[in-house]
N, C-alpha and C positions, 0 to 999 in steps of 0.2 A: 136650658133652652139656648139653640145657639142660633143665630141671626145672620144676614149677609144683608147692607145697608147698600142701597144707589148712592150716586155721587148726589145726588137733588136732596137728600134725607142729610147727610154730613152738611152736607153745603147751609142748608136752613139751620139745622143745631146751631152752627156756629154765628149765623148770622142774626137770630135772634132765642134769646134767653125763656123767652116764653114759646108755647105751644108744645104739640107733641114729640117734631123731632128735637126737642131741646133735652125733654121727657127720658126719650127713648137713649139718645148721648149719654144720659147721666145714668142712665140701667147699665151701660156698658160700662161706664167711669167707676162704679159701684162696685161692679163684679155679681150686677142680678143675672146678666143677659152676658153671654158669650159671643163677641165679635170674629166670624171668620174672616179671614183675609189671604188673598192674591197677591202674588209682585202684577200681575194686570191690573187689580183693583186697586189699590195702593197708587200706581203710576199712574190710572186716572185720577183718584184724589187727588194729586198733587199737581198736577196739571190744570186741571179745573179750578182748583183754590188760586192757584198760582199765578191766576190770568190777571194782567191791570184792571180790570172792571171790576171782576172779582176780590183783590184784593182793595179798591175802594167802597167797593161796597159792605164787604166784610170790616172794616175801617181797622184790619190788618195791614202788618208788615211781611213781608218773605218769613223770614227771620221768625216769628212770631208761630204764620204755617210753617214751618218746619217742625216749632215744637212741637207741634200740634198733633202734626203726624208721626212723628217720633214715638210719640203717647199712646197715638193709634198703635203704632207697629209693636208698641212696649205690651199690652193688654190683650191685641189681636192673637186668635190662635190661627197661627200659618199654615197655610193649606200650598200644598203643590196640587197644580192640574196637568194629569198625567194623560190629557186625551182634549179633542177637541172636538165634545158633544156639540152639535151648532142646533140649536132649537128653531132656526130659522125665523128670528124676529123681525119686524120691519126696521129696524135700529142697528144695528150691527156690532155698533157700542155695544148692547145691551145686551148681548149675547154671553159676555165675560160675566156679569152679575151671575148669570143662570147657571152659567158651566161652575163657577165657585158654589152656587147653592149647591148642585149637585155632591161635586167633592166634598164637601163639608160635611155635609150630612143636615146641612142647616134648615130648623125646623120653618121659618120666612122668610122672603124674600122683602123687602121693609122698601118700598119707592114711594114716591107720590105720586108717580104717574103709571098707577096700578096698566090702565090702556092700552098702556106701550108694550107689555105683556100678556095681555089675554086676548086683545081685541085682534081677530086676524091669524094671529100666530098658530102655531103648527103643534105648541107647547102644549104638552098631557102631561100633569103631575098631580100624583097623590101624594107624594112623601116632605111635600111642603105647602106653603100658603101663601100668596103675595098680596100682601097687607100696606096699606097706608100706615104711617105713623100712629097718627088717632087709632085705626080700627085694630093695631098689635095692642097698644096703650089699653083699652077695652077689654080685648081676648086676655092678657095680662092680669088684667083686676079681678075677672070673674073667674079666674083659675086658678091664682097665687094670694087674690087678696090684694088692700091697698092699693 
């Protein structure tokens, strides 16, 4: 199973130990769940982590994200995006997620803010699923077990 995670899903793992995106973090740490990764998704990780609010509230250092991402990049299976599918989302951001789910071949898209992708958008996809944390964590259990 391979995954394409939002910056909101990384961001919570890190920020607290407990709930699903901590869950799903440590599926990819494991080697259950296959992380796709972008140099776009990636350069947003580390931007977003990277911001002072962010790294106070993460009660991180730089230094710290960096290994962090490092790890990400170490475990991530890289993906080049050789086109610029735009699904036409209200986000624009959000649009990078989608174009990696597609190259990948990734079986979810994993946010929290499922809305930001279905509600409005232009997005028709059957060859993936955009899931919450919690509701992959579920799809997960009843499929693989445990």
């Amino acid at each position: 199973v391979t995954v394409t995670l939002d910056t909101n899903v990384l961001f919570q793992a890190l920020y607290s130990r407990s709930g699903a995106s901590h869950a799903v973090f440590r599926m990819i740490r494991d080697g259950h769940v296959k992380l796709a990764l972008s140099v776009p998704v990636f350069e947003e990780y580390r931007a977003v982590l990277n911001r002072p609010q962010n790294l106070e509230l993460l009660g991180r250092t730089r230094a710290e994200v960096d290994t962090i991402l490092r790890f990400i990049a170490f475990v991530a299976t890289p993906v080049v995006v050789h086109f610029l599918w735009r699904p036409n989302l209200d986000d624009e951001e959000d649009n990078m997620f989608v174009e990696l789910v597609v190259a990948s071949g990734s079986d979810f898209l994993i946010t929290q803010n499922t809305k930001d992708f279905l509600e409005g958008a232009e997005l028709k996809h059957d060859s993936f699923e955009i899931v919450t944390p919690f509701q992959f964590l579920t799809e997960w259990r009843m499929n693989h077990g445990g």
